[in-house]
Structures are given as C-alpha cells and as structure tokens.
C-alpha positions as CSV (number, residue, x, y, z in Angstrom):
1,X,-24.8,6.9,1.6
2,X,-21.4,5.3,0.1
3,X,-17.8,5.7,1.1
4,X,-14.5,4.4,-0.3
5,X,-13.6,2.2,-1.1
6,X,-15.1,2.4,-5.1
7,X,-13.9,-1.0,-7.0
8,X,-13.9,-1.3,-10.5
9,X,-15.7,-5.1,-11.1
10,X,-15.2,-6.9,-14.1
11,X,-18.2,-7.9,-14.8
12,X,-20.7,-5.4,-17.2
13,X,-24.8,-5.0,-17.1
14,X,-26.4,-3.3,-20.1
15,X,-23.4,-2.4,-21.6
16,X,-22.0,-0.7,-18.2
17,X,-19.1,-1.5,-16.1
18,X,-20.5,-2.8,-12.8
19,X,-18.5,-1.1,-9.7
20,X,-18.9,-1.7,-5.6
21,X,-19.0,0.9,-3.0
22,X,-19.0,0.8,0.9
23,X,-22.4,1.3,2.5
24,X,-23.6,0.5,5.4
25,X,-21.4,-2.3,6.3
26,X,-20.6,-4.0,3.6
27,X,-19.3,-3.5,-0.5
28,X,-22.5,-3.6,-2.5
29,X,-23.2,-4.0,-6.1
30,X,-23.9,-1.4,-8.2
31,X,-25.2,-2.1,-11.8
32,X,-26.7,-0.3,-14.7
33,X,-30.0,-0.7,-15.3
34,X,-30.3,0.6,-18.5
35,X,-30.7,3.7,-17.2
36,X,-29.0,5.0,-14.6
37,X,-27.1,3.6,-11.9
38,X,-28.9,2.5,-8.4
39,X,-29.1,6.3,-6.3
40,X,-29.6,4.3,-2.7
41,X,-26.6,1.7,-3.0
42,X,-27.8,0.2,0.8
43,X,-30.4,-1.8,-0.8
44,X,-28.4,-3.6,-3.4
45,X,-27.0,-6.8,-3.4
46,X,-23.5,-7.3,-0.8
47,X,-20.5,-8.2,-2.3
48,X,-17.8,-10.7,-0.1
49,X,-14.6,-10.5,-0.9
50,X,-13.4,-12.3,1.9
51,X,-12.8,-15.2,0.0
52,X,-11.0,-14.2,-2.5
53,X,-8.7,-11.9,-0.8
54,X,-7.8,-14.7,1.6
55,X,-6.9,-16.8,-1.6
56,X,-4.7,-13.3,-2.2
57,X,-2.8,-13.5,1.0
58,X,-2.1,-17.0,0.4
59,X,-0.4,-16.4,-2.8
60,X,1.7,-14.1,-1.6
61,X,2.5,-16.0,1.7
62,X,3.9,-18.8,-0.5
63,X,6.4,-16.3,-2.8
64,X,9.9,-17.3,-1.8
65,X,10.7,-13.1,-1.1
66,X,8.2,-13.8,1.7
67,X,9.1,-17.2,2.7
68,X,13.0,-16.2,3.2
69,X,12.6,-13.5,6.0
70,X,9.1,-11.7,5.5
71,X,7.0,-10.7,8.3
72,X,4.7,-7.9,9.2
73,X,2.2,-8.8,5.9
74,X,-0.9,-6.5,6.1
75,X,-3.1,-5.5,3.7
76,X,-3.1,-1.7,1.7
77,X,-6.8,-0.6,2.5
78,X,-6.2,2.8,0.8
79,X,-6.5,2.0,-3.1
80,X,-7.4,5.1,-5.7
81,X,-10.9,5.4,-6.7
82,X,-12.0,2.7,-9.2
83,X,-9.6,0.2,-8.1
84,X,-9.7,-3.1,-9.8
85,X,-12.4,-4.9,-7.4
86,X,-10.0,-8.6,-8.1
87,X,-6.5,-6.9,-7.4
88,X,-5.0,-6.6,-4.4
89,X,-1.9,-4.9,-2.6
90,X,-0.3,-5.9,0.4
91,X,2.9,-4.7,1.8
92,X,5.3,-6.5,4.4
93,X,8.9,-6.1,5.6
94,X,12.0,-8.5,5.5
95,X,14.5,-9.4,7.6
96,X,17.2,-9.4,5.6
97,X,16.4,-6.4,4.0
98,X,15.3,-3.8,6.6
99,X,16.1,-0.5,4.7
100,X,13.2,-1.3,2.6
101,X,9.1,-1.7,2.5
102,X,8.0,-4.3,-0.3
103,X,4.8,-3.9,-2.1
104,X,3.1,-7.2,-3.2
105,X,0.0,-6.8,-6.1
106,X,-1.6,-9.4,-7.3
107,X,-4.6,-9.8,-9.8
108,X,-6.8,-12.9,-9.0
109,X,-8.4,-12.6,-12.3
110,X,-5.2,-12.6,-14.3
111,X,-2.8,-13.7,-11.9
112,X,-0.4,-11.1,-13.0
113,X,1.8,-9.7,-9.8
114,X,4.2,-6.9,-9.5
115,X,6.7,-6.9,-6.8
116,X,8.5,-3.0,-5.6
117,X,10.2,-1.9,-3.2
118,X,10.1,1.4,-1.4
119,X,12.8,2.7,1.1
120,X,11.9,3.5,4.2
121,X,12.6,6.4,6.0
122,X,13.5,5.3,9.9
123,X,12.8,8.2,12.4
124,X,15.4,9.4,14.3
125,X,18.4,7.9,11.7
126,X,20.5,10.2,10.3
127,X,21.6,10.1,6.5
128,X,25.6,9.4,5.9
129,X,25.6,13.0,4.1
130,X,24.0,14.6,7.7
131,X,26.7,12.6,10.1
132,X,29.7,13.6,7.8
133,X,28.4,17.7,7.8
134,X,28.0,17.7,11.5
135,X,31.5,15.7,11.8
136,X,33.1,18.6,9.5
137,X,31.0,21.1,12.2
138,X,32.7,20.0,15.3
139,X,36.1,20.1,13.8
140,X,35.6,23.7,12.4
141,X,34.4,24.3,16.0
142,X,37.6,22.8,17.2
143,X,39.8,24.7,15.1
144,X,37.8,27.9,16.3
145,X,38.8,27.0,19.7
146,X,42.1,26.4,19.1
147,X,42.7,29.6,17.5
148,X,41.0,32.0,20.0
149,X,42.5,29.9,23.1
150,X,46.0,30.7,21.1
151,X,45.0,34.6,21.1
152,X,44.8,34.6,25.1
C-alpha cells in the first residue's frame, strides 16, 4: 500500500522515469523493470531525503529576504502528484512585511529558485471597503434618527 506523497525522480531505468511513493514509513523506489512497475512498493529500496532537504532549508535560511526579518520557515508537505523528487517549497513570514505569506522553491538539481508572495487573509480584520460601508451605515442610521425624532 502507497500514499502521497508521489515524487517525480530524475533518474530513469529501462527507458522509464523512476518515481517514490510513501509506504510503510518511508519514500521507496520505484523503477521499471522492463516490464512493469514494482505492484508491492514496501519491499523496494527506501529513499532519504533528509539530507538533501536539510541542504534545502539551508539555502533558503541564508537568502537576504529571510535573513532581514523572516521567521516562522516550515516546510509545504502538500505538493501535486508527481512533484519533482529534488525541489522543494517552504513558506515563512516576515516581519516587515506582515500582510503577506512568502513562498520559497528551490531545485537542488538545478539550483533554480522562485520566490512569491501570497496575501494573507487575517481573521477577524476587516477590509478598508467593509469599515467605510458600515461607517456610511451608521450615519444613514443617524440621519434616520434625526428625522423621525424631528416628526415627534
């Protein structure tokens, strides 16, 4: 039995991409043996990452967005299936820059790295558009008031 994740290696066997899946434990191997792919991935050989994704955090830890004001650096566990097996995403936060989430990739084969940045959506903070409509309902409110307490 496999679960995610399902990395994409770089390496080939008989012609065939060579991918890793989660079973019990541990990534393993899976390569083409000509003729299929293994059916019992349990048995086949582990794959550590461990290193190598160290070496990841690392790089990142070092970039000078990160060095000036990051904190909170974790690693993104949920990747689409067939993920590059050598490319990894982190995301962390920044002091100076609290309105947004920054997403780090690097590829440790390559060394290629992309850098976004998502906003983040604080709970319980109101948009500039929502404060300025409920401002504009309180004064209509006002003006209500104002006009029925003239009636009386």
């Amino acid at each position: 039995m496999a679960s995610t994740p399902v990395l994409l290696a770089n390496r080939e066997t008989n012609g065939w991409k060579n991918f890793y899946v989660w079973s019990d434990g541990s990534l393993r191997t899976m390569a083409f043996d000509g003729t299929s792919y293994p059916s019992n991935p349990s048995v086949e050989p582990a794959y550590d990452r461990s290193r190598e994704l160290e070496a990841a955090r690392q790089q990142i830890e070092v970039q000078e967005i990160f060095v000036q004001d990051g904190f909170d650096l974790t690693l993104v566990e949920q990747v689409p299936i067939f993920y590059p097996a050598h490319t990894y995403q982190f995301q962390f936060k920044h002091h100076g820059d609290p309105q947004n989430l920054y997403q780090f990739t690097i590829d440790m084969v390559t060394g290629d790295t992309q850098l976004v940045t998502q906003q983040v959506k604080n709970e319980g903070m109101e948009s500039k558009e929502t404060i300025i409509l409920k401002f504009e309902i309180i004064m209509l409110r006002l003006s209500i008031a104002r006009v029925l307490g003239s009636l009386c």
